[in-house]
Every structure is written in structure tokens, then in C-alpha cells.
TORTORVO-844597 format. One record per residue: y, x, z of N, C-alpha, C, O, CB in turn; residue number from 1; residue in one letter. Coordinates in steps of 0.02 Angstrom, whole numbers. Last residue first. Glycine has a CB too. Layout:
<atoms>
+--------+--------+--------+--------+--------+--------+--------+--------+--------+--------+--------+--------+--------+--------+--------+-----+---+
|    npy |    npx |    npz |   capy |   capx |   capz |    cpy |    cpx |    cpz |    opy |    opx |    opz |   cbpy |   cbpx |   cbpz |   k | r |
+--------+--------+--------+--------+--------+--------+--------+--------+--------+--------+--------+--------+--------+--------+--------+-----+---+
|      Y |      X |      Z |      Y |      X |      Z |      Y |      X |      Z |      Y |      X |      Z |      Y |      X |      Z | NUM | a |
...
+--------+--------+--------+--------+--------+--------+--------+--------+--------+--------+--------+--------+--------+--------+--------+-----+---+
</atoms>
This chain:
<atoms>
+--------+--------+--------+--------+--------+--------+--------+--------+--------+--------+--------+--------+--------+--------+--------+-----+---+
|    npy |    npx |    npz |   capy |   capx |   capz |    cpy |    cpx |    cpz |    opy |    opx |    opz |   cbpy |   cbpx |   cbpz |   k | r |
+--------+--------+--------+--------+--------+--------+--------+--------+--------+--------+--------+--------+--------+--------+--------+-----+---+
|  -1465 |  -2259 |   -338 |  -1453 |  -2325 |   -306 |  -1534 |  -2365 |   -335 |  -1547 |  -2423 |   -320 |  -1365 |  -2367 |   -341 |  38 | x |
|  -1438 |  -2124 |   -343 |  -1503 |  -2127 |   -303 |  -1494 |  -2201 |   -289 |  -1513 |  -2219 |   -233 |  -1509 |  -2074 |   -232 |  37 | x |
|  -1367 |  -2128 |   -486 |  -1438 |  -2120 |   -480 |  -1483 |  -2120 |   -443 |  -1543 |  -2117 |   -458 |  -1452 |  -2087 |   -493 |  36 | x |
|  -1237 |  -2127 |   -405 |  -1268 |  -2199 |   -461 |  -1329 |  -2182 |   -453 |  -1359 |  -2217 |   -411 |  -1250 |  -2205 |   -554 |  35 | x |
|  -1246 |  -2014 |   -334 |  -1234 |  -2086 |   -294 |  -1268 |  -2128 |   -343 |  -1318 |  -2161 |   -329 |  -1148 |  -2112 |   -280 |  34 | x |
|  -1258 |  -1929 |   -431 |  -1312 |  -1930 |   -386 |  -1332 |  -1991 |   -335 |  -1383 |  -2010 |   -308 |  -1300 |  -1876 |   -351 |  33 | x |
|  -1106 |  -1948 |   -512 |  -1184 |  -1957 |   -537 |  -1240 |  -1973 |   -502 |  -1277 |  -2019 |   -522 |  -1206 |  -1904 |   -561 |  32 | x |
|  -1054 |  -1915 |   -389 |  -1040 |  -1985 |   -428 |  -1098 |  -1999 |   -444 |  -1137 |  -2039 |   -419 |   -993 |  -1988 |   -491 |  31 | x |
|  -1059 |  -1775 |   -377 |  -1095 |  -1806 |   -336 |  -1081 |  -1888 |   -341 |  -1100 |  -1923 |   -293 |  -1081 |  -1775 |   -270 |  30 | x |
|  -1025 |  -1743 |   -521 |  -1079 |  -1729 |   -485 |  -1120 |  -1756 |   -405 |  -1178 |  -1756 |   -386 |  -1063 |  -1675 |   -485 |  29 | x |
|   -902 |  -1742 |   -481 |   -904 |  -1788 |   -539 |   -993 |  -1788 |   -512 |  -1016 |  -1838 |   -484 |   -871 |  -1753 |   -635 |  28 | x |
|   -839 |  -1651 |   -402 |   -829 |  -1731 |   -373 |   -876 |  -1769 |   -403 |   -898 |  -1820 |   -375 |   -758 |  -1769 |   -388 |  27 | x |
|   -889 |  -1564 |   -458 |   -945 |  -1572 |   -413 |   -917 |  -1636 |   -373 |   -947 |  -1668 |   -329 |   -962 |  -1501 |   -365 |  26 | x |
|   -794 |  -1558 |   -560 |   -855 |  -1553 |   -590 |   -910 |  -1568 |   -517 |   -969 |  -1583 |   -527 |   -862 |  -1470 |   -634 |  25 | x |
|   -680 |  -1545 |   -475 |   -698 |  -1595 |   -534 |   -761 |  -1593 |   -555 |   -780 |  -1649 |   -571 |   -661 |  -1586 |   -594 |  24 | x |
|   -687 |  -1401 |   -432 |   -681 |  -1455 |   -400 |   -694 |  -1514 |   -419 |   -726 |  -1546 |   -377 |   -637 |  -1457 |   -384 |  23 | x |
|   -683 |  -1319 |   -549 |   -748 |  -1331 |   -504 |   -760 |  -1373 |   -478 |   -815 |  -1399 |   -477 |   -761 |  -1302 |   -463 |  22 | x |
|   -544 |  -1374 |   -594 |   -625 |  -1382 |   -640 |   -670 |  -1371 |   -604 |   -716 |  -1410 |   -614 |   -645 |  -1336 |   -701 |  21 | x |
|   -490 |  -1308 |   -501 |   -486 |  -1381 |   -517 |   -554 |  -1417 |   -531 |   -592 |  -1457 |   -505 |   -442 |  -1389 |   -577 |  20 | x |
|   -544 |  -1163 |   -524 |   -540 |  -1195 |   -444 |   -533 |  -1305 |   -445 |   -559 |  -1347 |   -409 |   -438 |  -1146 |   -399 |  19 | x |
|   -460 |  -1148 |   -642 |   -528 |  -1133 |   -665 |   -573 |  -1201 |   -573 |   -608 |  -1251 |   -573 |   -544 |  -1003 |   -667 |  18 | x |
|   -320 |  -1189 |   -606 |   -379 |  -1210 |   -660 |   -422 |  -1197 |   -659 |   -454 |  -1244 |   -681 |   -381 |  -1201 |   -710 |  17 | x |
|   -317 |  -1061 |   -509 |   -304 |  -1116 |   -481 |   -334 |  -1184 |   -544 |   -371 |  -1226 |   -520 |   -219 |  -1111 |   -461 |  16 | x |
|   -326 |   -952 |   -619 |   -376 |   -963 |   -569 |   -378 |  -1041 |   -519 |   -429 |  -1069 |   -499 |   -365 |   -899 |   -522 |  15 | x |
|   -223 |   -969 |   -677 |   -304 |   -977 |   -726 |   -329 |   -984 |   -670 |   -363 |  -1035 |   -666 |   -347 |   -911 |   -779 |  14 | x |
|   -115 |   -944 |   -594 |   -130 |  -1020 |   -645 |   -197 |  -1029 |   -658 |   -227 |  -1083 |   -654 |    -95 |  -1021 |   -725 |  13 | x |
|   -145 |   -792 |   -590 |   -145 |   -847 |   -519 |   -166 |   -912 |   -539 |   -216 |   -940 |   -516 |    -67 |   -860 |   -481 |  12 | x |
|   -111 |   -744 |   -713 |   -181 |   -732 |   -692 |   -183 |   -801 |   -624 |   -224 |   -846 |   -622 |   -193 |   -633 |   -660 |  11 | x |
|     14 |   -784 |   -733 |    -41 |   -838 |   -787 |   -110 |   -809 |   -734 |   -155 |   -848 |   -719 |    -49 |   -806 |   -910 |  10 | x |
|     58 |   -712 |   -647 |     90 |   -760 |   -618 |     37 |   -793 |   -686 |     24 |   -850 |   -668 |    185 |   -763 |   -605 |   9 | x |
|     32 |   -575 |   -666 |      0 |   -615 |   -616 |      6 |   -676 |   -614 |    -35 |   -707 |   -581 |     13 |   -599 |   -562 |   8 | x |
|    109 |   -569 |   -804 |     50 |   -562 |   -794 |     -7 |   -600 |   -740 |    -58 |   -632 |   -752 |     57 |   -508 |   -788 |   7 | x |
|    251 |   -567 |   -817 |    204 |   -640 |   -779 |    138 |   -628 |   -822 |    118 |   -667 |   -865 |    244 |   -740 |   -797 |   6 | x |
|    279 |   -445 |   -875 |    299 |   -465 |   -792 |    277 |   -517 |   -768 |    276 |   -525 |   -707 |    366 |   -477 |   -776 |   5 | x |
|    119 |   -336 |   -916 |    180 |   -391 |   -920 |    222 |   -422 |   -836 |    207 |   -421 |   -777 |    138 |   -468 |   -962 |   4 | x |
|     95 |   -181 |   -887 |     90 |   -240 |   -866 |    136 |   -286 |   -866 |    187 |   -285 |   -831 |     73 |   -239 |   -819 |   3 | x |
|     32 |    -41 |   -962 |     74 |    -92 |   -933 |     70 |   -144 |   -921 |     26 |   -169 |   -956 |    111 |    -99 |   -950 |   2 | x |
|    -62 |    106 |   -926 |    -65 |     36 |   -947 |     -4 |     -2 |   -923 |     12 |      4 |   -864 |   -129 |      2 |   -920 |   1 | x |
+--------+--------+--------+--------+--------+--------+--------+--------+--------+--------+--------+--------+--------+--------+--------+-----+---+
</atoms>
């Protein structure tokens, strides 16, 4: 099998995006829980 030369270097990106989006999604999540336990 070969391997492109910025193979790792999109695999590293996706993961640091994917790590954002978690991050965002449980900032956003605990926003929600603040409004809703007021």
C-alpha cells in the first residue's frame, strides 16, 4: 500500500476538527442546560 506524502498531515487536521466540534458541541450544551435550569 502507498501512502500519500500529506497523508498524515489531512489525517492530524481531521482529527484536530473533529476535537473542535466536540468541543463546540458541549460548550454549546452546557449553554442550553444553563438557559433551561433558569
Amino acid at each position: 500500500m502507498r501512502v500519500k506524502k500529506n497523508a498524515p498531515n489531512r489525517w492530524i487536521g481531521s482529527i484536530f476538527v473533529w476535537r473542535g466540534w466536540l468541543e463546540r458541541g458541549r460548550y454549546l450544551d452546557s449553554l442550553s442546560l444553563r438557559m433551561y435550569s433558569r
